[in-house]
C-alpha positions as MATLAB code, in Angstrom:
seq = 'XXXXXXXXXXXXXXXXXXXXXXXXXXXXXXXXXXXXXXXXXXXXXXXXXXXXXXXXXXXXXXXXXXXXXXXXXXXXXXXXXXXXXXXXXXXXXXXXXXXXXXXXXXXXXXXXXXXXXXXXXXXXXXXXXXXXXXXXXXXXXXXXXXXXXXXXXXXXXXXXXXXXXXXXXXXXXXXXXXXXXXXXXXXXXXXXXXXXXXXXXXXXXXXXXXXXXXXXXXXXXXXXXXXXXXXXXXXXXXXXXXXXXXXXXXXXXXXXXXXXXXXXXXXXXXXXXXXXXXXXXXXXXXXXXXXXXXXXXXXXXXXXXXXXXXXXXXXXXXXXXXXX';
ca = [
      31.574  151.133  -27.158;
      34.232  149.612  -29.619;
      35.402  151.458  -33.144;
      34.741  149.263  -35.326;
      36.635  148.392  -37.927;
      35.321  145.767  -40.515;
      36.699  143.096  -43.279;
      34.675  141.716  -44.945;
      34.554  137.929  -46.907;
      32.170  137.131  -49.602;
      31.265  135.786  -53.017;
      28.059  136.034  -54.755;
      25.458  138.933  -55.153;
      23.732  137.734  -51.776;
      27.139  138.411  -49.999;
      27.505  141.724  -52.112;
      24.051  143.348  -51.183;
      25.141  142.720  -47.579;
      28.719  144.429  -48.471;
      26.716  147.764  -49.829;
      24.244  147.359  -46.252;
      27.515  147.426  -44.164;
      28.687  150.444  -46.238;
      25.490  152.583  -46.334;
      25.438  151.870  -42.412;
      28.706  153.819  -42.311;
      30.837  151.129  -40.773;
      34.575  151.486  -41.811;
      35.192  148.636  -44.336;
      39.055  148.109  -44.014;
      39.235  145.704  -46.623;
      37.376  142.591  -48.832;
      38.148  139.429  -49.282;
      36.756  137.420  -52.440;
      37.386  134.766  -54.739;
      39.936  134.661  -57.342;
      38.924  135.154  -60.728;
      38.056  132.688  -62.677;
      37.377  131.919  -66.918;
      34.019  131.233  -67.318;
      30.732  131.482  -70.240;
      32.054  130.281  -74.108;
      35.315  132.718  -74.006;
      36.464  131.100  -71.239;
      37.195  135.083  -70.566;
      38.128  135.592  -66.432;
      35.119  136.528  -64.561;
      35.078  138.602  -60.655;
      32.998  137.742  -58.072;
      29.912  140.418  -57.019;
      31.768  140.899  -54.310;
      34.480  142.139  -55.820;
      32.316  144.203  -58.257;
      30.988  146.275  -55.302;
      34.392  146.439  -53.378;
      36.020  148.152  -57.102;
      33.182  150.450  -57.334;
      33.406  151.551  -53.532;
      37.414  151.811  -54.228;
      37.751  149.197  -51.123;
      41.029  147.534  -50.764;
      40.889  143.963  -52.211;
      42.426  140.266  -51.268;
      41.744  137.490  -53.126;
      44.168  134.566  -52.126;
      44.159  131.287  -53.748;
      44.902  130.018  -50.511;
      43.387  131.321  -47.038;
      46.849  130.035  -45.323;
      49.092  131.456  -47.448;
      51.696  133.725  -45.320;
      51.854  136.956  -47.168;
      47.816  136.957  -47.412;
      47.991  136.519  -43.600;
      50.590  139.222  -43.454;
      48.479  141.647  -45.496;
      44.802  140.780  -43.562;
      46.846  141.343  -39.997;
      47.703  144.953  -41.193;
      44.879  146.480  -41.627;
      43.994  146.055  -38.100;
      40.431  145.207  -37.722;
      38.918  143.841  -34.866;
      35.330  142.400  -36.790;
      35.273  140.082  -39.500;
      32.212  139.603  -41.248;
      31.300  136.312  -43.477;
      28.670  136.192  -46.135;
      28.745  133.021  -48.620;
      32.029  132.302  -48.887;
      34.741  129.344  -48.056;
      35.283  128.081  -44.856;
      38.177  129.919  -42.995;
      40.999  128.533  -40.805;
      41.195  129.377  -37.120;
      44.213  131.208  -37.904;
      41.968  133.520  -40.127;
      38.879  134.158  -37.775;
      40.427  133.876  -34.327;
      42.048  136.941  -35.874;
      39.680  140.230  -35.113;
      39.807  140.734  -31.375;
      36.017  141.541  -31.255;
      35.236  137.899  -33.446;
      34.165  136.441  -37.030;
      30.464  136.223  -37.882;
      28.361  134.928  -40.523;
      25.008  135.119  -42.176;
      23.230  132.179  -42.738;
      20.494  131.402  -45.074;
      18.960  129.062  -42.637;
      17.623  128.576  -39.176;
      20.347  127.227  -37.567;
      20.756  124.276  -36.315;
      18.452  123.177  -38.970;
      19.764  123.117  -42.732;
      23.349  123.597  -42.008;
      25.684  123.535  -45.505;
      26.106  125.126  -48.413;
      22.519  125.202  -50.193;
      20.133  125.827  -47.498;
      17.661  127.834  -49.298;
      16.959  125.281  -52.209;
      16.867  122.073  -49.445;
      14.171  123.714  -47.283;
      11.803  124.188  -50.360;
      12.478  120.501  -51.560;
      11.878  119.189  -48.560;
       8.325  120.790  -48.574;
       9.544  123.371  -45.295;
       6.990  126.266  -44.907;
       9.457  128.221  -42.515;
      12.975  129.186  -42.985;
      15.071  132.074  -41.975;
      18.180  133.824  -41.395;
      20.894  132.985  -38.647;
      24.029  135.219  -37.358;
      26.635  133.694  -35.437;
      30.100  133.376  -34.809;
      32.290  130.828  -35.766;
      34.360  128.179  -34.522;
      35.770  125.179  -35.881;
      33.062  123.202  -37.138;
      31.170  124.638  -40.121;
      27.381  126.443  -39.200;
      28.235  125.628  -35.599;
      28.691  128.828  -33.976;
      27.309  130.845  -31.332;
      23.632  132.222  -32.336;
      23.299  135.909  -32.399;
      20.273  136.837  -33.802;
      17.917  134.457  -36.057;
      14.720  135.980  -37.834;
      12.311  133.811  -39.200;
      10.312  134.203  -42.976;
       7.611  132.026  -44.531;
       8.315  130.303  -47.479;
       5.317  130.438  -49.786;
       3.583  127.238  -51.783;
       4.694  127.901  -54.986;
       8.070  130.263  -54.113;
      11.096  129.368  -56.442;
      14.505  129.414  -54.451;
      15.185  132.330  -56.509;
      12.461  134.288  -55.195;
      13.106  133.349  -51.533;
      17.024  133.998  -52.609;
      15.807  137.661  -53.040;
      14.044  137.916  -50.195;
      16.791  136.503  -47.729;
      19.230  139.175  -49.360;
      16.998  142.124  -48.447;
      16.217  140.706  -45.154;
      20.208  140.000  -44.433;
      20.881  143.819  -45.286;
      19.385  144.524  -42.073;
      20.390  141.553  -39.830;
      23.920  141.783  -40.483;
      23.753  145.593  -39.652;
      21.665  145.249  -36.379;
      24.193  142.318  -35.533;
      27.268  144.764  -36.404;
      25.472  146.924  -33.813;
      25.078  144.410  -30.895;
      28.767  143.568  -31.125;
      29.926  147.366  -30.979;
      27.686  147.804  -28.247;
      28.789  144.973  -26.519;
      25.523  143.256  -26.467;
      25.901  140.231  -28.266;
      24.651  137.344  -25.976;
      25.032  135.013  -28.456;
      23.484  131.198  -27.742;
      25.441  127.713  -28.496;
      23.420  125.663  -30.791;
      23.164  122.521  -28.558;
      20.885  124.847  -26.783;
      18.469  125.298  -29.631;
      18.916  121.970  -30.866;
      16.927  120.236  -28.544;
      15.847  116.528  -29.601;
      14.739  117.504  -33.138;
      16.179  116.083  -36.122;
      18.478  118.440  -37.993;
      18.313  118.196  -41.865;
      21.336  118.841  -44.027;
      21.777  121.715  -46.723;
      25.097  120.151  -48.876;
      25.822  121.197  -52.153;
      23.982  120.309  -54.885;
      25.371  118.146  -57.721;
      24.091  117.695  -61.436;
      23.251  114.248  -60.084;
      20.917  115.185  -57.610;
      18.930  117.835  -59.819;
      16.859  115.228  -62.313;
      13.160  114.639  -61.643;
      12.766  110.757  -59.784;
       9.264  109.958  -62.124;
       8.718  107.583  -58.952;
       7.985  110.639  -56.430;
       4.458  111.795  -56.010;
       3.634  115.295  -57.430;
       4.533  117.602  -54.855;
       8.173  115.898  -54.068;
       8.464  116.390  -57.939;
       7.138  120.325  -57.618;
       9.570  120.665  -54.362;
      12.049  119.278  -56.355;
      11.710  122.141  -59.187;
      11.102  125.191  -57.325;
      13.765  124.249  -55.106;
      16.398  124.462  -58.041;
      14.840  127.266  -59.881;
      16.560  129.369  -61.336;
      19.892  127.867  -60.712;
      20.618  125.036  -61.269;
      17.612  123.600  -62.554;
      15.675  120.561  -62.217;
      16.562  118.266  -65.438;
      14.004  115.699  -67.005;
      14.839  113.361  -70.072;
      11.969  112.873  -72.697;
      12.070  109.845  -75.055;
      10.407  109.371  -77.764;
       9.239  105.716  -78.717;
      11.664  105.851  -81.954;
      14.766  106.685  -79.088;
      14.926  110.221  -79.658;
      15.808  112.130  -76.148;
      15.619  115.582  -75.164;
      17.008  116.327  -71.888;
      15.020  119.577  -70.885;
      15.823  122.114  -67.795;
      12.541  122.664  -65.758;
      11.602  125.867  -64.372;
       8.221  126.022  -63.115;
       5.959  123.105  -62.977;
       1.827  122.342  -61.611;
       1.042  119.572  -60.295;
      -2.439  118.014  -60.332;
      -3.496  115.198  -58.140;
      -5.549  112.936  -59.557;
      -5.920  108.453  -60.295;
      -5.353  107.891  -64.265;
      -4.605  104.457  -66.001;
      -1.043  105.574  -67.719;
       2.488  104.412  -66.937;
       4.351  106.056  -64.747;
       6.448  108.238  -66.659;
       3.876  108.664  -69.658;
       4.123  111.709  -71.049;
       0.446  113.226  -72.076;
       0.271  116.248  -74.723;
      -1.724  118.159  -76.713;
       1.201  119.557  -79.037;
      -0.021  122.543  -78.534;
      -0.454  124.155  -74.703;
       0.373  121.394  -72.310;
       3.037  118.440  -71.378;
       2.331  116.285  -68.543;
       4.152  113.606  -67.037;
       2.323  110.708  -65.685;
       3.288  110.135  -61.602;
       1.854  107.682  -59.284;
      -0.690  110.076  -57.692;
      -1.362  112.384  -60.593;
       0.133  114.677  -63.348;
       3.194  117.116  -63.134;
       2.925  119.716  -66.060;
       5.967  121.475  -67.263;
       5.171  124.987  -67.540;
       8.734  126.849  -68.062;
      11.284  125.064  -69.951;
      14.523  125.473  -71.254;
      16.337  123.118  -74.250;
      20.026  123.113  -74.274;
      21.335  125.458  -76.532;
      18.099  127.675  -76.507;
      16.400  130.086  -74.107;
      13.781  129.158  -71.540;
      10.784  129.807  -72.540;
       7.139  128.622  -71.926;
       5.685  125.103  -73.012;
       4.010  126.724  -75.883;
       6.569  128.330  -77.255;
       8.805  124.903  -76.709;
       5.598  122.710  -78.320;
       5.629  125.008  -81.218;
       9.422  124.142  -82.134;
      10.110  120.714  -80.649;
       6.236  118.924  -80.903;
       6.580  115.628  -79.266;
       5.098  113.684  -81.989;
       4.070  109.796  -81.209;
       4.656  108.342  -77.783;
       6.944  109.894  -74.956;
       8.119  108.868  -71.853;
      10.560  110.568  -68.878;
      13.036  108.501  -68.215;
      14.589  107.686  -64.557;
      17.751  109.981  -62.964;
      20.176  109.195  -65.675;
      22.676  108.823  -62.950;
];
């Protein structure tokens, strides 16, 4: 059995929750590697990563190179002698980096690998209407989510499940993966799989990062592409839809939560159907999508009500096409 000794790479609160896992487990954490900080919010005042929150509070020594090549980063990761690095959410690493630990360099993966490969593969498998994701461990190589499987588990995705909420999920789940996977490797019992031989003849679907471009409702979907479309980018970063009014007035609104309702109806596609009071709709070729949680720039989000009662939509409104 091999002493492990552990550094760890990560960013965001999903990486950080499987930081804390890998401490509770009492693995020796030799050191984390994060982001630089960065100004960010109004103040422009310089923000950490989670990451970096958890290593201070655990009183973990801390990298955070601008550059992952940069000699005297290299020098510092080489001596603290670990022989396991483990990758949560973060940037892709040279070989010189993970070829490093004698024992390897694995990752957690929102995904089941091969499928949804990339950087946002939780929000792509709810737009694209999936019912089944999961979690993948593997080691890497040169190519990026094209390692050796360890472990995969899979998890359900529910009809109405926001990425957020299958965000949370995913983190609790990963606590535990990326500790049984610690365990396989110090036991020597990692068999891990090449993904050519999961692939199969099935077509693989991408996860790439999501743009502002890509995130505004296309009023020429049907209703559920349009409700995939909104959970899948809920909270962050949002689905977008522009509202004009028939005088020109526009209100470019973030969209939370929507319901769809299938149904034939003589408007334009696009139409926008209110009451001013409870409900918005937005005429699509197969039914109605109603925006249920909205947010106005500048304001909090809040639900249609609450938006109707400030901003009523008085006259004739329409939702314009992807701006870009």
């Amino acid at each position: 059995m091999n002493q492990i000794r552990i550094v760890f790479f990560g960013t965001p609160e999903f990486a950080a929750s499987q930081l804390e896992a890998i401490i509770s487990a009492g693995y020796d954490v030799a050191a984390v590697v994060t982001v630089p900080d960065k100004p960010a919010g109004r103040g422009k005042k310089l923000q950490c990563s989670e990451v970096k929150k958890k290593a201070l509070l655990y009183g973990l020594p801390l990298l955070q190179p601008e550059k992952m090549r940069d000699p005297l980063f290299l020098e510092e990761l080489t001596s603290y002698n670990a022989n396991l690095f483990v990758v949560v959410a973060f940037r892709m690493l040279p070989a010189i980096v993970w070829q490093m630990p004698s024992l390897g360099t694995f990752n957690l993966h929102a995904s089941l690998l091969p499928q949804y490969r990339g950087a946002a593969p939780i929000n792509h498998a709810i737009i694209n209407g999936e019912t089944e994701t999961g979690l993948t461990t593997f080691f890497l190589n040169e190519e990026i989510d094209k390692g050796a499987i360890i472990l995969q588990q899979k998890v359900s995705i529910l009809p109405n499940e926001t990425a957020g909420e299958l965000h949370d999920k995913l983190m609790a789940l990963g606590n535990t993966m990326v500790v049984d996977t610690i365990r396989l490797i110090e036991k020597g019992k990692a068999s891990a799989v090449e993904q050519e031989n999961i692939a199969g003849d099935q077509e693989l679907k991408p996860a790439p990062k999501i743009f502002k471009t890509f995130c505004y409702i296309n009023i020429n979907d049907d209703c559920l592409s349009v409700h995939n479309l909104v959970r899948g980018l809920s909270p962050y970063p949002a689905a977008h839809v522009i509202l004009q009014s028939e005088s020109g007035e526009s209100i470019d609104l973030k969209v939370f939560k929507t319901e769809m309702e299938r149904c034939n109806h003589k408007l334009e596609i696009g139409q926008v159907d209110t009451d001013n009071k409870k409900h918005v709709r937005i005429a699509l070729k197969d039914g109605f999508i109603s925006l249920i949680e909205v947010q106005q720039s500048g304001k909090r989000a809040m639900p249609i009500e609450d938006f109707l009662r400030g901003t009523p939509l008085k006259g004739s409104w329409k939702a314009l096409e992807n701006p870009f």
